[in-house]
N, CA, C, O and CB atoms as a CASP TS submission, in Angstrom:
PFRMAT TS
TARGET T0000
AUTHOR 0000-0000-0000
METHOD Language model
MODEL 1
PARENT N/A
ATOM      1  N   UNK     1       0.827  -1.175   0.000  1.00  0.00           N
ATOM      2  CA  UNK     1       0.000   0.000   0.000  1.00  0.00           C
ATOM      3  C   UNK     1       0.880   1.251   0.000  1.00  0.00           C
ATOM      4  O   UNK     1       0.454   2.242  -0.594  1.00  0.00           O
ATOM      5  CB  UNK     1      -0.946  -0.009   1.206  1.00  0.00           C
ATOM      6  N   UNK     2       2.230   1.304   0.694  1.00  0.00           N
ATOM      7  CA  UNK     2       2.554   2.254   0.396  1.00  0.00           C
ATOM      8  C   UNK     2       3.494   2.838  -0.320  1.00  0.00           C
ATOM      9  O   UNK     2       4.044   3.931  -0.189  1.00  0.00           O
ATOM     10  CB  UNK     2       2.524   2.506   1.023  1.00  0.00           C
ATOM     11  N   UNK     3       3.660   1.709  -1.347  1.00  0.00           N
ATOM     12  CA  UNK     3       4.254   1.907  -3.048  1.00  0.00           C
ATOM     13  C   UNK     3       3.191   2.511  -3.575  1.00  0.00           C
ATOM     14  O   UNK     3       3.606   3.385  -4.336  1.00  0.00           O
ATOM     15  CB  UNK     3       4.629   0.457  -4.060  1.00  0.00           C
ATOM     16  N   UNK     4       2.139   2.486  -3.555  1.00  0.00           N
ATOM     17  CA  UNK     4       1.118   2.749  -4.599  1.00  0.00           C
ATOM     18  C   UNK     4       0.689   4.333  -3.500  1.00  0.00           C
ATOM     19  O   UNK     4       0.340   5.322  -4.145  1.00  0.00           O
ATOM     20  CB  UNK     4      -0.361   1.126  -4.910  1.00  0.00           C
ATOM     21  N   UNK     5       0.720   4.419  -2.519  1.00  0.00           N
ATOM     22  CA  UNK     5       0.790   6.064  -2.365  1.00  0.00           C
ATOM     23  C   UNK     5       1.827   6.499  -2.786  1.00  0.00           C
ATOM     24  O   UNK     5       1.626   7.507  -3.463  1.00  0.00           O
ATOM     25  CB  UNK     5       0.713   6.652  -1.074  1.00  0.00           C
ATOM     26  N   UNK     6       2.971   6.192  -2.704  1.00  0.00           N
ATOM     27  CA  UNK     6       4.411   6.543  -2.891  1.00  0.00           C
ATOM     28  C   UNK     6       4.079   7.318  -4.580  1.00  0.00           C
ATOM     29  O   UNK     6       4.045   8.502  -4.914  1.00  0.00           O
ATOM     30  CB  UNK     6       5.670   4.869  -2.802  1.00  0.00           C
ATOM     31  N   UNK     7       3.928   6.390  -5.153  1.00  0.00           N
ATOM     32  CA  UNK     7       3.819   6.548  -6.774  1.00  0.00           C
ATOM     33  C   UNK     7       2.601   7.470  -7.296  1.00  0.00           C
ATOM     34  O   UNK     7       2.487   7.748  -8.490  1.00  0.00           O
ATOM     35  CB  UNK     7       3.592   5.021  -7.466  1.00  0.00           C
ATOM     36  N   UNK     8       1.805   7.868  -6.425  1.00  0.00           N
ATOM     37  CA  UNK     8       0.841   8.967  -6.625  1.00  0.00           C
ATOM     38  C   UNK     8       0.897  10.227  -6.128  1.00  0.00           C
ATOM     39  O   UNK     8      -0.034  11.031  -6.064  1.00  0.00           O
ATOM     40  CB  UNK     8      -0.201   8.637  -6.264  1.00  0.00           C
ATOM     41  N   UNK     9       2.271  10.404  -5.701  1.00  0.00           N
ATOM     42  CA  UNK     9       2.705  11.403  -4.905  1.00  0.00           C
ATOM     43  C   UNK     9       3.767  12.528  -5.997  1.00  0.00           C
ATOM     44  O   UNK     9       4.667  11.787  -6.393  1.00  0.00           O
ATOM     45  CB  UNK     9       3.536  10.594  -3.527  1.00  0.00           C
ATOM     46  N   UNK    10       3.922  13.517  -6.414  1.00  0.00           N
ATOM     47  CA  UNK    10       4.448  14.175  -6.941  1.00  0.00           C
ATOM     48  C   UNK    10       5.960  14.244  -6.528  1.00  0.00           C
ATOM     49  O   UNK    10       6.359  14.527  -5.398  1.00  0.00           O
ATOM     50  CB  UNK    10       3.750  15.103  -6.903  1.00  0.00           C
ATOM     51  N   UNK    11       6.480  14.043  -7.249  1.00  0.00           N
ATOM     52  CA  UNK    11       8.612  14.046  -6.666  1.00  0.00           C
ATOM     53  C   UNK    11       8.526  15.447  -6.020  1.00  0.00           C
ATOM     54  O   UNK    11       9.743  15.525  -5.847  1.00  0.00           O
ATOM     55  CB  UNK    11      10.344  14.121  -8.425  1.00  0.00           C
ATOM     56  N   UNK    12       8.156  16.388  -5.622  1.00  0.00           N
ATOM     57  CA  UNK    12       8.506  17.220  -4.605  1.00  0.00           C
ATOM     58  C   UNK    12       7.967  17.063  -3.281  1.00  0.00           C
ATOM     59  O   UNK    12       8.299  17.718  -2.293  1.00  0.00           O
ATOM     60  CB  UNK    12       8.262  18.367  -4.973  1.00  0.00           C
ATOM     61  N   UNK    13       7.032  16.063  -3.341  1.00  0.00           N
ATOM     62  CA  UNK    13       6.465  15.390  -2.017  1.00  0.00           C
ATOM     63  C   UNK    13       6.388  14.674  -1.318  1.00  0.00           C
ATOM     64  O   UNK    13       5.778  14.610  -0.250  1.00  0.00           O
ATOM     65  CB  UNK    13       5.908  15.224  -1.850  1.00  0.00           C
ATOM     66  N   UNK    14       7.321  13.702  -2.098  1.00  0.00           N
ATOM     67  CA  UNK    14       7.800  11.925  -1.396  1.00  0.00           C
ATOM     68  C   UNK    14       8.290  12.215   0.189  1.00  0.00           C
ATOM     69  O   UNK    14       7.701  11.544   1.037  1.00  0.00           O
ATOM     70  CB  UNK    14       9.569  11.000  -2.444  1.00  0.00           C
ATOM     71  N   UNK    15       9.048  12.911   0.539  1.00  0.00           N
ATOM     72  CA  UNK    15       9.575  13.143   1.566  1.00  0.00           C
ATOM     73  C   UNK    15       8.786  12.973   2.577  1.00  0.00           C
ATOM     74  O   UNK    15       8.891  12.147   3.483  1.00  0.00           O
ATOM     75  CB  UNK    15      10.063  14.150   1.549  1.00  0.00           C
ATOM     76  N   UNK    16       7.472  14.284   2.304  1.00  0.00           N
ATOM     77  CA  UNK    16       6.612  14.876   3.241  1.00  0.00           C
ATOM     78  C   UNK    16       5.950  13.349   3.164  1.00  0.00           C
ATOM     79  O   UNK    16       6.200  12.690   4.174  1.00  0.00           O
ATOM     80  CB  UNK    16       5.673  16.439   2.821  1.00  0.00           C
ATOM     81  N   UNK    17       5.235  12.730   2.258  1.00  0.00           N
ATOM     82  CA  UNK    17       4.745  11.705   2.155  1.00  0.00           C
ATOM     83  C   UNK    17       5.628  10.061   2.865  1.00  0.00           C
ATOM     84  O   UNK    17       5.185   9.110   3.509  1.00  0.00           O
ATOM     85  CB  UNK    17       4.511  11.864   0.715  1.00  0.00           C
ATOM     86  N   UNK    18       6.583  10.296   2.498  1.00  0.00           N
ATOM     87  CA  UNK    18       7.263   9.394   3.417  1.00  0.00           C
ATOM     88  C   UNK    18       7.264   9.646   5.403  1.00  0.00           C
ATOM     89  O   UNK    18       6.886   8.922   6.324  1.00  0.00           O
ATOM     90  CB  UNK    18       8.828   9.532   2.766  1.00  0.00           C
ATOM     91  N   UNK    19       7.643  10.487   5.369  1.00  0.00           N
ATOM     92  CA  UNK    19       7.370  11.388   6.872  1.00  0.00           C
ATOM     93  C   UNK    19       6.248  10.711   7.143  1.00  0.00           C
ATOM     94  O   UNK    19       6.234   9.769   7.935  1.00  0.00           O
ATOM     95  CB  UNK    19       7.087  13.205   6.882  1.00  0.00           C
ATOM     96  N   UNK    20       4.835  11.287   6.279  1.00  0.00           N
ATOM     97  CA  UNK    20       3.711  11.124   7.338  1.00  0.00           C
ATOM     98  C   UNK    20       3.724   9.710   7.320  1.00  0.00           C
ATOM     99  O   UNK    20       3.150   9.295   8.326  1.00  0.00           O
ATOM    100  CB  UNK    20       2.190  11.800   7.021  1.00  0.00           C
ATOM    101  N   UNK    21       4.282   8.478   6.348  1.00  0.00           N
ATOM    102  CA  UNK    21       3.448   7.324   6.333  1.00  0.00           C
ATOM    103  C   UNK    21       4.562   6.613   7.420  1.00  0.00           C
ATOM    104  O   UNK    21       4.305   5.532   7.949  1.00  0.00           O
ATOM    105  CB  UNK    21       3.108   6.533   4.642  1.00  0.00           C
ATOM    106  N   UNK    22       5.913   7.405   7.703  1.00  0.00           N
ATOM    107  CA  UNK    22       6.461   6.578   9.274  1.00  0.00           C
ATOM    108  C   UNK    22       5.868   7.329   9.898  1.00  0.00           C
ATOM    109  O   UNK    22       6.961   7.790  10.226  1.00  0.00           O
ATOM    110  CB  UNK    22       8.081   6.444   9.875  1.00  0.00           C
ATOM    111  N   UNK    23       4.970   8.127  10.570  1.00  0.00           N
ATOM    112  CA  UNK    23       4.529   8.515  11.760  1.00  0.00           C
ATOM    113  C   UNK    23       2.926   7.545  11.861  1.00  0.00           C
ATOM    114  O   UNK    23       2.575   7.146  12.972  1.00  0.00           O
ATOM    115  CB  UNK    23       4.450  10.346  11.769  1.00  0.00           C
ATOM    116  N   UNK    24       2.223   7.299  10.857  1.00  0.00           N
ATOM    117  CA  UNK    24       1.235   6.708  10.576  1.00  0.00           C
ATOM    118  C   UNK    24       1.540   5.171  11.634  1.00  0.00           C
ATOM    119  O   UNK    24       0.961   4.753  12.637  1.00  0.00           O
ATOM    120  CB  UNK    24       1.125   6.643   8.855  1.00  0.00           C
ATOM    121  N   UNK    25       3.013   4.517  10.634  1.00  0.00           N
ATOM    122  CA  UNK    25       3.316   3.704  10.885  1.00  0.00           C
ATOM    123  C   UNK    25       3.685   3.040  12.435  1.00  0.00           C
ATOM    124  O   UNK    25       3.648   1.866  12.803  1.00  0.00           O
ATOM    125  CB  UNK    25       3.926   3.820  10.132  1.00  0.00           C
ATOM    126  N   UNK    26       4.106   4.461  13.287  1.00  0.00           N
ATOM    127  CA  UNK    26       4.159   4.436  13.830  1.00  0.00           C
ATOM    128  C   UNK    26       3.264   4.474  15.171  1.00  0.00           C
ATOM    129  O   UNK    26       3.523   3.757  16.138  1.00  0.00           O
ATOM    130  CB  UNK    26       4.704   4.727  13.425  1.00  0.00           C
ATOM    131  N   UNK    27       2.268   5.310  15.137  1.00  0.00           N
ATOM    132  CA  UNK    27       0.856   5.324  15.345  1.00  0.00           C
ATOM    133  C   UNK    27       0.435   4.331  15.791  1.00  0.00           C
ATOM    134  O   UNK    27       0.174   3.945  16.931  1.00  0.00           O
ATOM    135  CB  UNK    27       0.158   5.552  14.402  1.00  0.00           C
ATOM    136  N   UNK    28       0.356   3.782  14.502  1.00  0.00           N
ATOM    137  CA  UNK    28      -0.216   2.139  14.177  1.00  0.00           C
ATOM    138  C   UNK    28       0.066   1.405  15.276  1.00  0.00           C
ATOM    139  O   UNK    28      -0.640   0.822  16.098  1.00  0.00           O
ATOM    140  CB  UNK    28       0.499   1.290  12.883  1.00  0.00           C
ATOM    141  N   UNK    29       1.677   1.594  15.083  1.00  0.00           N
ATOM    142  CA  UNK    29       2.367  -0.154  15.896  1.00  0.00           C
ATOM    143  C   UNK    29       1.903   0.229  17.626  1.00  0.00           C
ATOM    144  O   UNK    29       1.291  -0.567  18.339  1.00  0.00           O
ATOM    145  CB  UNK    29       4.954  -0.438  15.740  1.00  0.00           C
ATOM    146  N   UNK    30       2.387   1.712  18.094  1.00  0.00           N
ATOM    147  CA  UNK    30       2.208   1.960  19.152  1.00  0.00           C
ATOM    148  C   UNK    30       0.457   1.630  19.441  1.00  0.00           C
ATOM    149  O   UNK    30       0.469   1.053  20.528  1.00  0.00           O
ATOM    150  CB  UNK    30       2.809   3.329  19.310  1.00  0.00           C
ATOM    151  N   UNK    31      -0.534   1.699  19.126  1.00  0.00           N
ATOM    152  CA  UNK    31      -1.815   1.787  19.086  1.00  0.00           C
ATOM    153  C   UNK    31      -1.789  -0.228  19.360  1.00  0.00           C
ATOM    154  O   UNK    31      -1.929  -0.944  20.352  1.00  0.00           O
ATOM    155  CB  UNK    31      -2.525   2.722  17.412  1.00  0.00           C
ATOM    156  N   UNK    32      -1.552  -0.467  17.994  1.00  0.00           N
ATOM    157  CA  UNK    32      -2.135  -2.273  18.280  1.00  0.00           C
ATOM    158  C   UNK    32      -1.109  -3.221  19.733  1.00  0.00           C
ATOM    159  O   UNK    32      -1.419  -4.223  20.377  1.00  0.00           O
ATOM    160  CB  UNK    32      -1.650  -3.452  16.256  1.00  0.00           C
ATOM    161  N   UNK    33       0.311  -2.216  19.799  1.00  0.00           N
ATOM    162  CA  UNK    33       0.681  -2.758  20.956  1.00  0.00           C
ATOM    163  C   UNK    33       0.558  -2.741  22.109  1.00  0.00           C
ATOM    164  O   UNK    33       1.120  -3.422  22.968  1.00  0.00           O
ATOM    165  CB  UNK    33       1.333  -2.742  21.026  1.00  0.00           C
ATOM    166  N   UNK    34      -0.399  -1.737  22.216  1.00  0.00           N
ATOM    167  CA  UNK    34      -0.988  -1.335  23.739  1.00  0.00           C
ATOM    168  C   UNK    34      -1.500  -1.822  24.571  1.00  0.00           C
ATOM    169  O   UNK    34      -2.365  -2.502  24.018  1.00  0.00           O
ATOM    170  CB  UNK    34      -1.674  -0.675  23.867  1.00  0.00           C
ATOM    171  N   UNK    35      -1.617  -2.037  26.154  1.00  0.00           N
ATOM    172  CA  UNK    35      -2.234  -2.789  26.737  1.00  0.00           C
ATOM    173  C   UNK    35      -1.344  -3.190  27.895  1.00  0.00           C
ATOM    174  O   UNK    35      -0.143  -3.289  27.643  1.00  0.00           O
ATOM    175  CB  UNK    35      -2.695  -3.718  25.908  1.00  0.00           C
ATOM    176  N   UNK    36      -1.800  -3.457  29.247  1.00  0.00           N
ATOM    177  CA  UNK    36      -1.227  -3.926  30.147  1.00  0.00           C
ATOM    178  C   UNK    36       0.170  -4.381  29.981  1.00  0.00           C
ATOM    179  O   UNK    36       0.690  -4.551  28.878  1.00  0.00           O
ATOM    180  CB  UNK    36      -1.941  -4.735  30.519  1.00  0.00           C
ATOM    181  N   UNK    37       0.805  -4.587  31.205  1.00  0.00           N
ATOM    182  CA  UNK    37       1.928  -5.810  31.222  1.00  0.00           C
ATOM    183  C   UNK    37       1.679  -7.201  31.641  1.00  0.00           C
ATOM    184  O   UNK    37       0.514  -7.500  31.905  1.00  0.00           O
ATOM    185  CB  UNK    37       2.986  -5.477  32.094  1.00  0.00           C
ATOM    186  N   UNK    38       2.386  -7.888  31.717  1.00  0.00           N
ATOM    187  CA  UNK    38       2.209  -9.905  31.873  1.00  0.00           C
ATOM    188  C   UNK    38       1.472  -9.551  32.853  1.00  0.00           C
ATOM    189  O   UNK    38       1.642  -8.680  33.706  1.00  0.00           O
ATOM    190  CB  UNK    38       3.691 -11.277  32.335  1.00  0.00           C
ATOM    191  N   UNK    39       0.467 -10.431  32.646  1.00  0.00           N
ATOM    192  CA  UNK    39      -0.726 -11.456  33.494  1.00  0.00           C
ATOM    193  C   UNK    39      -0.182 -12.212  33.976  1.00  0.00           C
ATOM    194  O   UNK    39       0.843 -12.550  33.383  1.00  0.00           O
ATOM    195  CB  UNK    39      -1.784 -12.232  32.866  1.00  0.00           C
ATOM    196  N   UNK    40      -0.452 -12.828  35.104  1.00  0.00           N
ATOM    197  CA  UNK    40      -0.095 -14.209  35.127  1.00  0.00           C
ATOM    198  C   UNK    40      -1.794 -14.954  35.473  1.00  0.00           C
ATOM    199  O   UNK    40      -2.602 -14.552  36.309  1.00  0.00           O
ATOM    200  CB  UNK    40       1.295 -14.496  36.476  1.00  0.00           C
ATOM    201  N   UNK    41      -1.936 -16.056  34.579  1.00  0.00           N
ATOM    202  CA  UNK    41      -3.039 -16.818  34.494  1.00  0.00           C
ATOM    203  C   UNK    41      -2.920 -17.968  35.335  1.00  0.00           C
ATOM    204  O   UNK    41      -2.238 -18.782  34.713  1.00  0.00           O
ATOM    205  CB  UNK    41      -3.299 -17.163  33.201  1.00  0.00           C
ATOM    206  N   UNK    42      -3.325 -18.533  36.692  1.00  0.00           N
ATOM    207  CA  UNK    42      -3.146 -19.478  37.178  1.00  0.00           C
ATOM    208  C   UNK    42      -4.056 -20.628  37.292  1.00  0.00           C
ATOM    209  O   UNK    42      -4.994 -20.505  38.080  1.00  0.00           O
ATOM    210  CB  UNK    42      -2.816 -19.124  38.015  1.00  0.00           C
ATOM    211  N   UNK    43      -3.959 -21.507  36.764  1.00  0.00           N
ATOM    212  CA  UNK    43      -5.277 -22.478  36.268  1.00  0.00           C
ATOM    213  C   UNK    43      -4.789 -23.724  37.383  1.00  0.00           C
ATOM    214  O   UNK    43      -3.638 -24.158  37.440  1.00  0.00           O
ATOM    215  CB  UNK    43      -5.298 -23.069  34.151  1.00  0.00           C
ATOM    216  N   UNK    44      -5.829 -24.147  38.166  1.00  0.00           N
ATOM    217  CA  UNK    44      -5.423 -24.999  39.230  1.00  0.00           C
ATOM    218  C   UNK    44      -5.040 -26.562  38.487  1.00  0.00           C
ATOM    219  O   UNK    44      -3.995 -27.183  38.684  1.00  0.00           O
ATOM    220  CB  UNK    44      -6.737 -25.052  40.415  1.00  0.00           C
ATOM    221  N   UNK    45      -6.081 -26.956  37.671  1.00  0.00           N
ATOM    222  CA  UNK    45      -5.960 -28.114  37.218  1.00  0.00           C
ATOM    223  C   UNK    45      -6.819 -29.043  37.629  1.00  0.00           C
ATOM    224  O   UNK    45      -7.938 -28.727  38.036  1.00  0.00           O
ATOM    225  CB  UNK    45      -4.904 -28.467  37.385  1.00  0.00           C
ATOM    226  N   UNK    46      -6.374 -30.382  37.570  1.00  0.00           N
ATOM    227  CA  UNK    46      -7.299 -31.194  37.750  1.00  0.00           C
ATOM    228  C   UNK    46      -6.590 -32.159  39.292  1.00  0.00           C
ATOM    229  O   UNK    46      -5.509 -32.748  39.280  1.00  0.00           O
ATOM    230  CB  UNK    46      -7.579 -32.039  36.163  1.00  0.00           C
ATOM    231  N   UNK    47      -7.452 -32.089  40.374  1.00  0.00           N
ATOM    232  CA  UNK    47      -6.764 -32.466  41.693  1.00  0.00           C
ATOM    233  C   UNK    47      -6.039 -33.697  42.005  1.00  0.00           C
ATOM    234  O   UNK    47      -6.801 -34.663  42.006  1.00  0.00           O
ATOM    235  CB  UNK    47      -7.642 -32.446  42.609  1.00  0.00           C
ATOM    236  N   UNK    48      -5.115 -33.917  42.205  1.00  0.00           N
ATOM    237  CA  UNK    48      -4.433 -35.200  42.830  1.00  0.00           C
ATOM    238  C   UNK    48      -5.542 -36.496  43.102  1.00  0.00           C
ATOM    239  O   UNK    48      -6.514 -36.168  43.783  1.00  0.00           O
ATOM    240  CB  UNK    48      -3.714 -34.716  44.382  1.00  0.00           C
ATOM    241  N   UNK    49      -5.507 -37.741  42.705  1.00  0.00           N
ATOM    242  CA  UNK    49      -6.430 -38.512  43.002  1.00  0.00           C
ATOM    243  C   UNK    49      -6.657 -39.381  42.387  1.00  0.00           C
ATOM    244  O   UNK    49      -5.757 -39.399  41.547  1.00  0.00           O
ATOM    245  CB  UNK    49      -7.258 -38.109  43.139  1.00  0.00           C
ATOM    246  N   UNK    50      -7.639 -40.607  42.122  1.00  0.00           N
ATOM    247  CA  UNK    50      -7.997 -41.597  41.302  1.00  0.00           C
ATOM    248  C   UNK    50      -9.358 -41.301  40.892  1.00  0.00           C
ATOM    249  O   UNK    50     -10.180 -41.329  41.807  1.00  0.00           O
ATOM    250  CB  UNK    50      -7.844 -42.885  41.904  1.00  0.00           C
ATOM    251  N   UNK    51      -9.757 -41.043  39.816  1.00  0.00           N
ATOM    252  CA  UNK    51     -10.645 -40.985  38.881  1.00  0.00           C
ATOM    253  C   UNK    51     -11.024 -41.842  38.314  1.00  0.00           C
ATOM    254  O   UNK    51     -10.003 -42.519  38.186  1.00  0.00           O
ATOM    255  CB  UNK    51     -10.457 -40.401  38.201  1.00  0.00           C
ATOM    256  N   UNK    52     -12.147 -42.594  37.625  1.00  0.00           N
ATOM    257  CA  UNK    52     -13.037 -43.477  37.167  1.00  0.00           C
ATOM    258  C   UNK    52     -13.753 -42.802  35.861  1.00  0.00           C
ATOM    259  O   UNK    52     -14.814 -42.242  36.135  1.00  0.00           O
ATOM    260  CB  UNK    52     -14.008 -43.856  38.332  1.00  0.00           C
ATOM    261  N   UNK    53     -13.334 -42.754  34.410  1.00  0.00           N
ATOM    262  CA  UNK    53     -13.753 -42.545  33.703  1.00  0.00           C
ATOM    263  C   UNK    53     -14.571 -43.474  32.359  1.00  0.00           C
ATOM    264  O   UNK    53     -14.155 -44.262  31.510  1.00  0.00           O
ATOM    265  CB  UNK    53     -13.003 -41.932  33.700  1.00  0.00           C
ATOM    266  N   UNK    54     -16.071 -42.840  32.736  1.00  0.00           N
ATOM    267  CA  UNK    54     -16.687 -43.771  31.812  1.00  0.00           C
ATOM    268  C   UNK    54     -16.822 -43.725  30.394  1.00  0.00           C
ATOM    269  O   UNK    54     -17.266 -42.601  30.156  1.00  0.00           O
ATOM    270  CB  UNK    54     -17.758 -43.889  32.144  1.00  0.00           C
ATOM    271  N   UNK    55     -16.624 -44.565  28.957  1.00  0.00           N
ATOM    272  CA  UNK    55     -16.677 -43.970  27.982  1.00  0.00           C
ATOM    273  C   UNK    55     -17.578 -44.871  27.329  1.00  0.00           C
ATOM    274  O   UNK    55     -17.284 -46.048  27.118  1.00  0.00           O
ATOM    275  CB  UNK    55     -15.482 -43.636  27.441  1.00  0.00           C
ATOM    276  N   UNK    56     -19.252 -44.067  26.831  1.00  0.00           N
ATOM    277  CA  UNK    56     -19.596 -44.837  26.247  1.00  0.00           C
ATOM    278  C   UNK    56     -20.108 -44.663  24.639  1.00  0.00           C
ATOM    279  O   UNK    56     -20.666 -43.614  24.319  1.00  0.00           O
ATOM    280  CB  UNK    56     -20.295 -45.221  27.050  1.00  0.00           C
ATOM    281  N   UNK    57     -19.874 -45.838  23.548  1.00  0.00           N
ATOM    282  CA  UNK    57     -19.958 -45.286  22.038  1.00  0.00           C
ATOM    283  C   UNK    57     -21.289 -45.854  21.768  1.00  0.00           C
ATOM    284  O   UNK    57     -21.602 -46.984  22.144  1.00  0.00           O
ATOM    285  CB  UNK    57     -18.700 -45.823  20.869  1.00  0.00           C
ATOM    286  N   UNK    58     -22.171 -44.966  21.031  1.00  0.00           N
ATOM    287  CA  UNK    58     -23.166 -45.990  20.128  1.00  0.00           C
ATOM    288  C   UNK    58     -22.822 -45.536  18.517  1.00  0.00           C
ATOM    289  O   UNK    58     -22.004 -44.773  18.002  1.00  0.00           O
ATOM    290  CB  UNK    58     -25.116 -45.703  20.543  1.00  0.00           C
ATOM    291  N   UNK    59     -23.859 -46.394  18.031  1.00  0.00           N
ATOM    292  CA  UNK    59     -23.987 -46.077  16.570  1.00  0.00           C
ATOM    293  C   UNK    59     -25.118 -46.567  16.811  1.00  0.00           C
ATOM    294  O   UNK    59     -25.345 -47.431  17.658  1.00  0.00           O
ATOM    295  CB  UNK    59     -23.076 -46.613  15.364  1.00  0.00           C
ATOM    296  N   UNK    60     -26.108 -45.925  15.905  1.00  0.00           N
ATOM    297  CA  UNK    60     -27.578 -46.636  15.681  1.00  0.00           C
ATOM    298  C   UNK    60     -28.466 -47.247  17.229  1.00  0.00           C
ATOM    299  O   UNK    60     -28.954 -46.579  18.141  1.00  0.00           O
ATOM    300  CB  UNK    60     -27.212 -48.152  14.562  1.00  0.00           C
ATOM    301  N   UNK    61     -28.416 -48.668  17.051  1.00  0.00           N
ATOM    302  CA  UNK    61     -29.548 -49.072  18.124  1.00  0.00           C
ATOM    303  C   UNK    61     -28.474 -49.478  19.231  1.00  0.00           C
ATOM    304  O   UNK    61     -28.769 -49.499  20.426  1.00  0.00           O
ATOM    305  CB  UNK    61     -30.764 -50.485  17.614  1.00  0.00           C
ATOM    306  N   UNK    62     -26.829 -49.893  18.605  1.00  0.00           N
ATOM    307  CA  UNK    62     -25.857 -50.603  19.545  1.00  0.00           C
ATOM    308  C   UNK    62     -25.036 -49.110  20.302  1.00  0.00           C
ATOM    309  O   UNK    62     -24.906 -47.936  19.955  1.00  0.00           O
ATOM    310  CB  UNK    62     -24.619 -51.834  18.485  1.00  0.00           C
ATOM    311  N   UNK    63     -24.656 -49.845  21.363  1.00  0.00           N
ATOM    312  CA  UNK    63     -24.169 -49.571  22.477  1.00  0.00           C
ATOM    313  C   UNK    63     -22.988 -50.187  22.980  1.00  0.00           C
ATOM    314  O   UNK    63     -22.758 -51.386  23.139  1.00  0.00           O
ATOM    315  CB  UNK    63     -25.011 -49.706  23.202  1.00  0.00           C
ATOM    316  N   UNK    64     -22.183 -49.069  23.237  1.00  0.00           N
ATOM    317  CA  UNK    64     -20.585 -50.205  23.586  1.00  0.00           C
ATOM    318  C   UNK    64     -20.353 -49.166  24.825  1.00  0.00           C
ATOM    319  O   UNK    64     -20.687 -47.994  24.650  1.00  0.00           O
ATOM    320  CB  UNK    64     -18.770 -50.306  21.992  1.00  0.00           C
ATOM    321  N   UNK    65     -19.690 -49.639  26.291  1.00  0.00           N
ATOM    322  CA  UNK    65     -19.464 -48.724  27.553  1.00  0.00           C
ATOM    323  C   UNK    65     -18.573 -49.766  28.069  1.00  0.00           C
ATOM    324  O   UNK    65     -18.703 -50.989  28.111  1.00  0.00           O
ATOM    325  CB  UNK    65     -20.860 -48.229  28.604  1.00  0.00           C
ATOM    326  N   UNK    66     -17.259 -48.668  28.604  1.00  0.00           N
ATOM    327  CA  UNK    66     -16.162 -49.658  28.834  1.00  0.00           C
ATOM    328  C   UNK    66     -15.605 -48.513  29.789  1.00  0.00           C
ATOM    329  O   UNK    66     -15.672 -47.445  29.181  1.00  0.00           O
ATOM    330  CB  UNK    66     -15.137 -50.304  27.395  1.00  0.00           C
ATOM    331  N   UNK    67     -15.000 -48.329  31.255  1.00  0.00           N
ATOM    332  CA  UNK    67     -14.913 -47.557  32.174  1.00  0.00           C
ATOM    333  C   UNK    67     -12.843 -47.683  32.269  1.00  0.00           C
ATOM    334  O   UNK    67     -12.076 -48.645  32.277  1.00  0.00           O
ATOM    335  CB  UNK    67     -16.092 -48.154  33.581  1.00  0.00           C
ATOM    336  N   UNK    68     -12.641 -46.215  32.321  1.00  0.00           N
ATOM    337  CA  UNK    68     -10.974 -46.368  32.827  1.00  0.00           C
ATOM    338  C   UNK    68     -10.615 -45.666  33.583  1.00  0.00           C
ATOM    339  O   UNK    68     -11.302 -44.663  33.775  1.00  0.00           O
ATOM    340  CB  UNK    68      -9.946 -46.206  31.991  1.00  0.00           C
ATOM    341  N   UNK    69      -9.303 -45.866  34.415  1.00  0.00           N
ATOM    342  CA  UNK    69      -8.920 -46.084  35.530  1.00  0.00           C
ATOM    343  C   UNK    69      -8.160 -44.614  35.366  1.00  0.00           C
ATOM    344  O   UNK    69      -7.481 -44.630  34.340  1.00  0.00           O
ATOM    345  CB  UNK    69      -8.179 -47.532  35.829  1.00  0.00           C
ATOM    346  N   UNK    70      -8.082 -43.460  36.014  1.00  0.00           N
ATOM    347  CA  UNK    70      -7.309 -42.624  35.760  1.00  0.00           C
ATOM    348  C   UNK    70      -6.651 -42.173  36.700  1.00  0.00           C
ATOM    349  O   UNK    70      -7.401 -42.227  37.674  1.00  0.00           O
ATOM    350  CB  UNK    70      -7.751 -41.872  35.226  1.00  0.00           C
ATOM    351  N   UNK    71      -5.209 -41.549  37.146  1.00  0.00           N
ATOM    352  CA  UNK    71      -4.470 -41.254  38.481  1.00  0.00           C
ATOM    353  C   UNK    71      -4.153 -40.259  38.168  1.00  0.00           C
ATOM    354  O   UNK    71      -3.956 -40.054  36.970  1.00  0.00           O
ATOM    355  CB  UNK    71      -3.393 -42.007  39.035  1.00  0.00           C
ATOM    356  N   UNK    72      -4.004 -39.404  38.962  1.00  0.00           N
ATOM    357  CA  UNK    72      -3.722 -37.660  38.574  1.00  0.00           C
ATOM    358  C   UNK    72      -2.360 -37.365  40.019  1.00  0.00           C
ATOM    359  O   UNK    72      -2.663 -37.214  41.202  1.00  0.00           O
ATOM    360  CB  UNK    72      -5.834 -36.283  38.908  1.00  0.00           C
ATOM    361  N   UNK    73      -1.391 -37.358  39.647  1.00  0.00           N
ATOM    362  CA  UNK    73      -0.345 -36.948  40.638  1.00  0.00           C
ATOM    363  C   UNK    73       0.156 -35.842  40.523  1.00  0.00           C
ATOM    364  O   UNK    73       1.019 -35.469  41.318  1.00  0.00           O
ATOM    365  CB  UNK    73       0.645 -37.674  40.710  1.00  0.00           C
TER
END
């Protein structure tokens, strides 16, 4: 995009035109980079323990259920 302003710009104006499109540019980056500093996100998880997970598949009228054993340390 800014070849094709560049090139619609009269040779006594590239400059000025260059100028504004780094301040634009600049604008820009400062604008979409904005925003707080690090978060920290603390997600507990899933608790220490033995779990019993049931899984069951059908298709149509059949039915299949088969249970597993899960340990979380």
């Amino acid at each position: 995009m800014a070849g094709v302003f560049l090139l619609g710009v009269p040779r006594r104006r590239r400059g000025t035109a260059m100028l504004g499109l780094l301040v634009f540019a600049f604008l820009a980056t400062g604008l979409g980079c904005g925003g707080g500093g690090p978060t920290q996100v603390t997600t507990p998880g899933t608790p220490s323990g033995n779990y019993t997970i049931t899984i069951t598949a059908t298709s149509g009228s059949n039915a299949s259920q088969t249970t597993v054993n899960l340990t979380v340390q």
